[in-house]
VMD Tcl script that builds the backbone (N, CA, C; Angstrom):
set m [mol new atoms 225]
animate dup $m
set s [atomselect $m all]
$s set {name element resname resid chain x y z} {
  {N N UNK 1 A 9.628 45.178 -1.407}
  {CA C UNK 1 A 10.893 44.589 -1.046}
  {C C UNK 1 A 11.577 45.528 -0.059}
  {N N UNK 2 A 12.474 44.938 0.572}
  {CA C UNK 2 A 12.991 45.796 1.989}
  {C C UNK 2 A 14.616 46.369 0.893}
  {N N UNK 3 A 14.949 47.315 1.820}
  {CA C UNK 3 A 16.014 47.702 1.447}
  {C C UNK 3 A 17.408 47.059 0.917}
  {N N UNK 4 A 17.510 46.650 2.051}
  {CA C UNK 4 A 18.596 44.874 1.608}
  {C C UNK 4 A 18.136 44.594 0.136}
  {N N UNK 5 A 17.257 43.725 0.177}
  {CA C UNK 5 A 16.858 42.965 -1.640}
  {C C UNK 5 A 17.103 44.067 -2.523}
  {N N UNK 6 A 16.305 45.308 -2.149}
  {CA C UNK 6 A 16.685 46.266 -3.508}
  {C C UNK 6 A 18.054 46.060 -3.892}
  {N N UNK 7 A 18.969 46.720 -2.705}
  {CA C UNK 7 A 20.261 46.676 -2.841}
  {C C UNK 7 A 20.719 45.683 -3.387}
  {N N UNK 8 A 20.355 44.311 -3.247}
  {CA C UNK 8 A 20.913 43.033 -4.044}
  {C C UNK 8 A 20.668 42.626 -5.326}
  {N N UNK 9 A 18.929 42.861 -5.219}
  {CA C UNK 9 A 18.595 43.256 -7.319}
  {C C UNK 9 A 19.450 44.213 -7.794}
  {N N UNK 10 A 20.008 45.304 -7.130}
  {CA C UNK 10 A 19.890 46.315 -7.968}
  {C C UNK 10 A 21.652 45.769 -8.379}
  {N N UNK 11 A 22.540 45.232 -7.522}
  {CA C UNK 11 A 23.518 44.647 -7.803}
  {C C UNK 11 A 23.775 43.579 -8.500}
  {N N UNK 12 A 22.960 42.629 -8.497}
  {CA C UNK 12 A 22.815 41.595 -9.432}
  {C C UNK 12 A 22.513 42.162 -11.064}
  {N N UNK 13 A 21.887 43.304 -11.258}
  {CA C UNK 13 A 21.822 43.948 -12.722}
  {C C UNK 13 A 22.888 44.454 -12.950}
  {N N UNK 14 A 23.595 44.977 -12.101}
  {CA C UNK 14 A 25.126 45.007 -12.530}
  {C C UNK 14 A 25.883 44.226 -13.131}
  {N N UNK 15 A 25.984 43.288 -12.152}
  {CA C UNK 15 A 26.987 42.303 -12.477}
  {C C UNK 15 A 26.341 41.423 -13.873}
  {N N UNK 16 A 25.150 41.061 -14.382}
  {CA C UNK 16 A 24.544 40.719 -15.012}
  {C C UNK 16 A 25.443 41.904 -16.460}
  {N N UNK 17 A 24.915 42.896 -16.543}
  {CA C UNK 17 A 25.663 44.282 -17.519}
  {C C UNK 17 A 27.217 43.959 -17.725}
  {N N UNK 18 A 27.767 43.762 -16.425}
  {CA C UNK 18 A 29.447 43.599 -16.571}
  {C C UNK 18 A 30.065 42.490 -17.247}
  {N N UNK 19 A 28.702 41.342 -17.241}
  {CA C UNK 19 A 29.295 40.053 -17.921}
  {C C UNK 19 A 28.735 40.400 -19.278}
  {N N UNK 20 A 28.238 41.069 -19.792}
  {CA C UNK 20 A 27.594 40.821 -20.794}
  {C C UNK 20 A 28.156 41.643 -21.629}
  {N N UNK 21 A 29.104 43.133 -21.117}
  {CA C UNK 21 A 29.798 44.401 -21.291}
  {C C UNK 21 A 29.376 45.101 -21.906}
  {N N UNK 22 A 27.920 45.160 -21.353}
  {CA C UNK 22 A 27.150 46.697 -21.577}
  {C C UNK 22 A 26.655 47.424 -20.824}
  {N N UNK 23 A 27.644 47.429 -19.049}
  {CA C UNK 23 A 27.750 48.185 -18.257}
  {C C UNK 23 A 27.635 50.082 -18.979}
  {N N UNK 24 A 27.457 50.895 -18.281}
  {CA C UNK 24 A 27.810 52.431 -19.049}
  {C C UNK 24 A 28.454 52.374 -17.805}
  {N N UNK 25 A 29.526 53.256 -17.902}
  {CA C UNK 25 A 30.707 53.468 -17.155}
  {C C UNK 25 A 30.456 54.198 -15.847}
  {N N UNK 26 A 30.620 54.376 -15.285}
  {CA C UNK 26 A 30.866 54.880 -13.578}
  {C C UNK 26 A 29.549 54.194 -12.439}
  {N N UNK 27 A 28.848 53.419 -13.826}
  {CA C UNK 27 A 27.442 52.661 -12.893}
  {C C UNK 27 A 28.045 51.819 -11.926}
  {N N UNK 28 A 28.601 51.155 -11.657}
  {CA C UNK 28 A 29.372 50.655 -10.492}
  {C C UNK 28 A 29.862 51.398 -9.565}
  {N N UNK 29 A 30.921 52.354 -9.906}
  {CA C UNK 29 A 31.239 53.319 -9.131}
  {C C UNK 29 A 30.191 54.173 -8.245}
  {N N UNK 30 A 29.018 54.813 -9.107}
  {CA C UNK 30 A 27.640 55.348 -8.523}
  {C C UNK 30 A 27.367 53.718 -7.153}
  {N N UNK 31 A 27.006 52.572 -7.048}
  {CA C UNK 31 A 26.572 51.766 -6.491}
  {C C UNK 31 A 27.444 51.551 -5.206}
  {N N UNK 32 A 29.029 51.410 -5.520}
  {CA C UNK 32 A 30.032 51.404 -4.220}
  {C C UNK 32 A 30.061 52.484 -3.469}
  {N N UNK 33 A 29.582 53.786 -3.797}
  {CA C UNK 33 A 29.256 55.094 -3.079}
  {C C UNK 33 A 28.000 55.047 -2.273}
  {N N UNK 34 A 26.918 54.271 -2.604}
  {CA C UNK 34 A 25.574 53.965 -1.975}
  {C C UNK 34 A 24.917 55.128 -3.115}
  {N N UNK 35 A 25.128 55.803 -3.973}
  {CA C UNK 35 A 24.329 56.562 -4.987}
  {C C UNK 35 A 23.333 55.107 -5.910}
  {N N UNK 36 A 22.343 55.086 -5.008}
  {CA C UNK 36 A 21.731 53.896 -5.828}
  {C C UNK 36 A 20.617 54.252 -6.753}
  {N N UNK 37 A 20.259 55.270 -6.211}
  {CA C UNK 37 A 19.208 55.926 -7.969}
  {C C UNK 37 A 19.609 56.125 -9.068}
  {N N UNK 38 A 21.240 56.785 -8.618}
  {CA C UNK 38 A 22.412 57.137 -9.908}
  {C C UNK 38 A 22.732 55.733 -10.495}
  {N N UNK 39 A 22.733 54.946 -10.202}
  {CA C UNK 39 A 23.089 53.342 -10.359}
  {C C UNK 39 A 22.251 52.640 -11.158}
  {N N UNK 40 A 20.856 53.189 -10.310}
  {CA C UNK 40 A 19.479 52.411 -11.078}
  {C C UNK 40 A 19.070 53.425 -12.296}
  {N N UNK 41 A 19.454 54.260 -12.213}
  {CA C UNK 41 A 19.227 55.369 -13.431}
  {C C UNK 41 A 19.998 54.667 -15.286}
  {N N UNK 42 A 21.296 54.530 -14.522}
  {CA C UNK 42 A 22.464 53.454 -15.495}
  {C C UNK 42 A 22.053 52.406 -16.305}
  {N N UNK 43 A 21.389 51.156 -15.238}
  {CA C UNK 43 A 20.992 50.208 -15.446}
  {C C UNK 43 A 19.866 50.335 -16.156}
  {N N UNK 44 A 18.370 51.449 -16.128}
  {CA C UNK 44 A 17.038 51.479 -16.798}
  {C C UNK 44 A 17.806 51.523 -18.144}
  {N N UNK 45 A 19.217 52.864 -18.038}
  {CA C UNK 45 A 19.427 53.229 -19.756}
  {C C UNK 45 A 20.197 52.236 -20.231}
  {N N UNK 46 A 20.975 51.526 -19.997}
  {CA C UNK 46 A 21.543 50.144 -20.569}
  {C C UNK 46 A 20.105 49.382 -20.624}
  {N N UNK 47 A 19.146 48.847 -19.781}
  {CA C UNK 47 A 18.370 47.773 -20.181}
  {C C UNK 47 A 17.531 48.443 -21.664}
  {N N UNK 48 A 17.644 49.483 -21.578}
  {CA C UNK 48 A 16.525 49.986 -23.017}
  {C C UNK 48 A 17.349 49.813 -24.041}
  {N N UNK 49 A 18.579 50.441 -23.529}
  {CA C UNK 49 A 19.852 50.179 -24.971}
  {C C UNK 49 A 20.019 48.992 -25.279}
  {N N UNK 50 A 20.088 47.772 -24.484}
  {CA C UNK 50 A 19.990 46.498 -24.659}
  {C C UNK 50 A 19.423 45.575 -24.100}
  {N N UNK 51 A 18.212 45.822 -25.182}
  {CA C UNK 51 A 17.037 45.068 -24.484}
  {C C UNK 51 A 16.942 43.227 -24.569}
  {N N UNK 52 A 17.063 42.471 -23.367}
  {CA C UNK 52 A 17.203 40.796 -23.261}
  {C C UNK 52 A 18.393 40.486 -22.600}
  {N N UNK 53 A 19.190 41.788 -21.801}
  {CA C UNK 53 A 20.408 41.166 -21.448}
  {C C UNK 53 A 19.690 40.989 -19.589}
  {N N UNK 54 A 19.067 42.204 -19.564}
  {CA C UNK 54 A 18.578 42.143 -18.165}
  {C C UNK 54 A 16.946 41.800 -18.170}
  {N N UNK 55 A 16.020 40.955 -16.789}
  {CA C UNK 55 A 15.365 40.832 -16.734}
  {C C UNK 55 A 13.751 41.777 -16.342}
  {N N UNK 56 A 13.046 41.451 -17.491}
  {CA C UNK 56 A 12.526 43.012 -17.557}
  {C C UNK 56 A 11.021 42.852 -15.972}
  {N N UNK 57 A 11.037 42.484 -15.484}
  {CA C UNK 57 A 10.736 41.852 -14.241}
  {C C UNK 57 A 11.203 42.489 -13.241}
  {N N UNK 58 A 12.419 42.139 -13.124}
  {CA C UNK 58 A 13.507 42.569 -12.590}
  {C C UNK 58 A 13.702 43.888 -12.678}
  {N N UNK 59 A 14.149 44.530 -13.185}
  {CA C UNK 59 A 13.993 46.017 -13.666}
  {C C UNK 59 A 13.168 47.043 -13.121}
  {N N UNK 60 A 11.878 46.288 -13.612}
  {CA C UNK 60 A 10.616 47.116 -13.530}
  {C C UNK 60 A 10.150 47.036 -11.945}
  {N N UNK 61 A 10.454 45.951 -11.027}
  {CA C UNK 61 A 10.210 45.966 -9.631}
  {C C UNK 61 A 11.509 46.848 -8.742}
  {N N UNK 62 A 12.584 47.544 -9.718}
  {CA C UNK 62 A 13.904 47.965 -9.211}
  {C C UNK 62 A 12.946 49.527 -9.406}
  {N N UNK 63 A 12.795 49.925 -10.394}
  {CA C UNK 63 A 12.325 50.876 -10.590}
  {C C UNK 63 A 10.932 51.681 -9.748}
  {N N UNK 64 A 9.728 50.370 -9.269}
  {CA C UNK 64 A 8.710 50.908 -8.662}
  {C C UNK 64 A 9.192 51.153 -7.910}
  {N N UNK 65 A 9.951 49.854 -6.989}
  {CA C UNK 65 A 10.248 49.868 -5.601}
  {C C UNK 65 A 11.336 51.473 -5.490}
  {N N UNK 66 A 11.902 51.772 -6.137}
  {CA C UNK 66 A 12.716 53.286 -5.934}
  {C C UNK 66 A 11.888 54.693 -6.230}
  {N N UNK 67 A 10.894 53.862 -6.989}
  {CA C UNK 67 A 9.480 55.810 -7.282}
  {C C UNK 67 A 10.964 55.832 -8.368}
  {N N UNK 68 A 11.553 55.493 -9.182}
  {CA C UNK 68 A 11.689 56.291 -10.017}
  {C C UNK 68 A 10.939 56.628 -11.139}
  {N N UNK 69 A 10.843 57.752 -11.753}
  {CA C UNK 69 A 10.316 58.494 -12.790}
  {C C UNK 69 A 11.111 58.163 -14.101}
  {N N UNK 70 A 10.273 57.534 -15.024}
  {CA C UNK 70 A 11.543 57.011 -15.795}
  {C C UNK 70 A 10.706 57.931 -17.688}
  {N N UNK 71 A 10.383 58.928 -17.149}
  {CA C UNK 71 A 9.987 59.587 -18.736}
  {C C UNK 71 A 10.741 60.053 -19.484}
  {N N UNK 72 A 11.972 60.646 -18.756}
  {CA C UNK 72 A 12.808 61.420 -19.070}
  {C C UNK 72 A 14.194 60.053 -20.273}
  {N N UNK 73 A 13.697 59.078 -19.726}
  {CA C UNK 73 A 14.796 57.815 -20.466}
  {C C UNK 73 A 13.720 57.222 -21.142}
  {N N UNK 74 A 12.284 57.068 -21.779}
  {CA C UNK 74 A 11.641 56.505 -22.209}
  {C C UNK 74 A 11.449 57.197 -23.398}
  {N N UNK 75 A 11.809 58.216 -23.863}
  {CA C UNK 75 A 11.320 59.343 -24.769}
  {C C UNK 75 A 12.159 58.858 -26.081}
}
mol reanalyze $m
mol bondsrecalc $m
mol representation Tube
mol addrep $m
């Protein structure tokens, strides 16, 4: 996926978290700064904390597409 879409998945899991209000706090704030790893970092630990609110599809193509390393939140 090109940069754009990331940016739009990775916002759509937001807003998805905010309706559901299991955002963790400054994850928005991290995203309006362009800190989008800090953002997608938020979103992996909310989707594990609450798992079925976000699409795990979704997620998991947010995560390749960024190389993040996600051992350190899987443990």
């Amino acid at each position: 996926m090109n940069d754009k879409e990331a940016i739009d998945l990775l916002e759509k899991q937001l807003d998805a978290l905010e309706k559901a209000e299991k955002i963790i706090p400054g994850d928005r704030e991290f995203f309006d700064v362009g800190e989008y790893d800090l953002a997608l970092e938020g979103v992996y630990v909310a989707h594990k904390r609450h798992p079925g609110v976000l699409d795990d599809a979704e997620v998991r193509a947010l995560v390749d597409d960024f190389g993040m390393d996600t051992a350190e939140f899987d443990r």
